[in-house]
N, C-alpha and C positions, 0 to 999 in steps of 0.2 A: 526842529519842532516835533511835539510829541503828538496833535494831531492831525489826521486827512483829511482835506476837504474836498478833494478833488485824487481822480486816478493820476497816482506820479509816472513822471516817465522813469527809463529803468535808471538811468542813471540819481533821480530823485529818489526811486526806495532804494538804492545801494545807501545812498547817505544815509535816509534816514534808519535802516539796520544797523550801518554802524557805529550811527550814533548813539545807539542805546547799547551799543557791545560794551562800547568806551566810558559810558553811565554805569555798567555795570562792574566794569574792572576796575574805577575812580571808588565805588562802595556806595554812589550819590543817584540810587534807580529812583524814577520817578513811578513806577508801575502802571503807566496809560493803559487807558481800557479796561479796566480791570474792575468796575463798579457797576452796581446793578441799571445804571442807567444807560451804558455799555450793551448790558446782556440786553437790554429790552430795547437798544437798539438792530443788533444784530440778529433777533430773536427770527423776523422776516427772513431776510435774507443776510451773505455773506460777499466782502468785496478784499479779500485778502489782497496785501501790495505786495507778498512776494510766497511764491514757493520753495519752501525750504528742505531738501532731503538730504536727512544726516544719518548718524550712525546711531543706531540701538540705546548707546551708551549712555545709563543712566543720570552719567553727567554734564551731558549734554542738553538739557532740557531748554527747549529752546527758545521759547516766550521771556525764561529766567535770563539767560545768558544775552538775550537780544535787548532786553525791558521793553518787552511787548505785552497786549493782552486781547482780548477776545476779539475772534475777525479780522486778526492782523495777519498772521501767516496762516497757510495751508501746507501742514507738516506732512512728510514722509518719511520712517522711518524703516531701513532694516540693517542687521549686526553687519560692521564694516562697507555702508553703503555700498552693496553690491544689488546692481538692478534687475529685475525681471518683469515680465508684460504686467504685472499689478502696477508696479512703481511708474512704468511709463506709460499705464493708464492714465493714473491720477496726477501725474506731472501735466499731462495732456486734458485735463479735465480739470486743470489750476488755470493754463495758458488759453487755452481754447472757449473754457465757457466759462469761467470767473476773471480772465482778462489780465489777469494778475502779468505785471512789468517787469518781473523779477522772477529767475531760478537760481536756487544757493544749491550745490553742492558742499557738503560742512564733514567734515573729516576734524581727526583731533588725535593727538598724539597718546603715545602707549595703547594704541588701538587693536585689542586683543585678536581679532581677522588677521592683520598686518602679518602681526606677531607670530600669529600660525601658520602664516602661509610662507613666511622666510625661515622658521623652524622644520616647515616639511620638505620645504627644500635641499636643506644642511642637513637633516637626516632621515628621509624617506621616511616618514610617520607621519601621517594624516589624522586628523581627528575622525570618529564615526558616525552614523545617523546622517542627517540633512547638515549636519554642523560641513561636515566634509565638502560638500557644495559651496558651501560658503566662502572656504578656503581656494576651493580652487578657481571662483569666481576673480580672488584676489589675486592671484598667483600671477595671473600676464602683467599686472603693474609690478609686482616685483623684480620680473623677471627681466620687464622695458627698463626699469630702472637702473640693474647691475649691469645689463647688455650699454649702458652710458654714461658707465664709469659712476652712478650715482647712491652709495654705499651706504651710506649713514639713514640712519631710522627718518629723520625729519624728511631728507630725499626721498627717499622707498614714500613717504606718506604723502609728499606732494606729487609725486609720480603718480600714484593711486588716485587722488584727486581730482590731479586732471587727465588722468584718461577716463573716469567716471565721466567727468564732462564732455568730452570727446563722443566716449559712450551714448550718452544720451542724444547730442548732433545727431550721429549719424543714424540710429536707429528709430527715431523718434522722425516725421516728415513735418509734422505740424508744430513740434519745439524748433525744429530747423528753419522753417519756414516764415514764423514770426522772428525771429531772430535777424534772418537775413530782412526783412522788412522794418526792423528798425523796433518792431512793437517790444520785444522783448530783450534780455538779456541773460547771458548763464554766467553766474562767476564759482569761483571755488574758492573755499574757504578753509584754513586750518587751524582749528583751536588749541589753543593752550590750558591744559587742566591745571598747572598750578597758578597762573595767573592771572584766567580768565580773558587773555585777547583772544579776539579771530583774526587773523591775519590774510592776505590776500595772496595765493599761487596759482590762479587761473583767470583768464576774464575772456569772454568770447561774447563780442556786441558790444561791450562799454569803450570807448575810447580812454585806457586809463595804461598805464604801467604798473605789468608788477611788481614788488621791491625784492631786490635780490636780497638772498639768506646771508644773516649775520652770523 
């Protein structure tokens, strides 16, 4: 269903996000939320059902890609979802005092961080400026990744994924803490740019399995 009437639990906004992924990848988006009688409800206050922190990437837009609209997610974004005390501010400031049942971590393939930080690896060249940071933010998933035989770009990028999610656990006490209390959930999410799915390689709190890679 495209409306809430009520705070889902997590496992209700997983569905309901991916039900609009699946809306959107069919070409058949319904765009809830999205009218002014939407904005002038939300205009008070905000009850997002899920926090979602992705990557930069402009094709990733994630109201588009979920068929969401206003008040629905509480977005984070930085290039190759790599986190710092901002992100895990307002992750904690989704979870904590908007309640929100749901953290997406949202990754997506050809992921230009990914890209540079397994090119710096293969030829000691690093990019410059704070871009560099970025890269090396990346670089322990890459490197968890070959260290387990897991070679291929789609691996290298669920590896990153879910050690993001990881990430966030342990360094976060109040994402950990609702989590282990049942109120929340983190999953991870990997999108497809030419076909518009997001597929599931992480889930920590939902009782669900992830589907192994085809």
């Amino acid at each position: 269903m495209a409306d809430i009437t009520q705070t889902p639990t997590p496992r209700d906004a997983f569905d309901l996000l991916m039900a609009g992924n699946r809306r959107f990848v069919a070409g058949t988006p319904e765009h809830p939320n999205q009218d002014a009688a939407r904005r002038t409800e939300t205009a008070p206050s905000q009850k997002p059902f899920a926090v979602l922190f992705g990557c930069s990437d402009s094709r990733l837009a994630a109201e588009i890609i979920f068929d969401r609209g206003l008040g629905d997610l509480f977005v984070v974004r930085t290039a190759g979802h790599v986190t710092g005390t901002e992100v895990l501010g307002s992750i904690e400031f989704g979870v904590s005092v908007l309640n929100t049942p749901l953290v997406v971590v949202l990754g997506h393939d050809s992921c230009g961080a990914v890209a540079a930080a397994c090119s710096a690896l293969e030829n000691g060249r690093t990019p410059g400026g704070f871009v560099r940071d970025v890269v090396e933010r990346v670089t322990p998933s890459v490197l968890a990744a070959r260290a387990a035989g897991r070679e291929s770009a789609e691996e290298i990028l669920a590896e990153h994924i879910e050690h993001t999610v990881d990430l966030l656990l342990e360094r976060s006490r109040v994402l950990g803490d609702a989590v282990a209390a049942g109120r929340t959930a983190v999953v991870g999410l990997s999108y497809r740019l030419a076909d518009g799915s997001a597929q599931l390689v992480a889930t920590r709190g939902l009782d669900m399995a992830v589907p192994t890679a085809s």
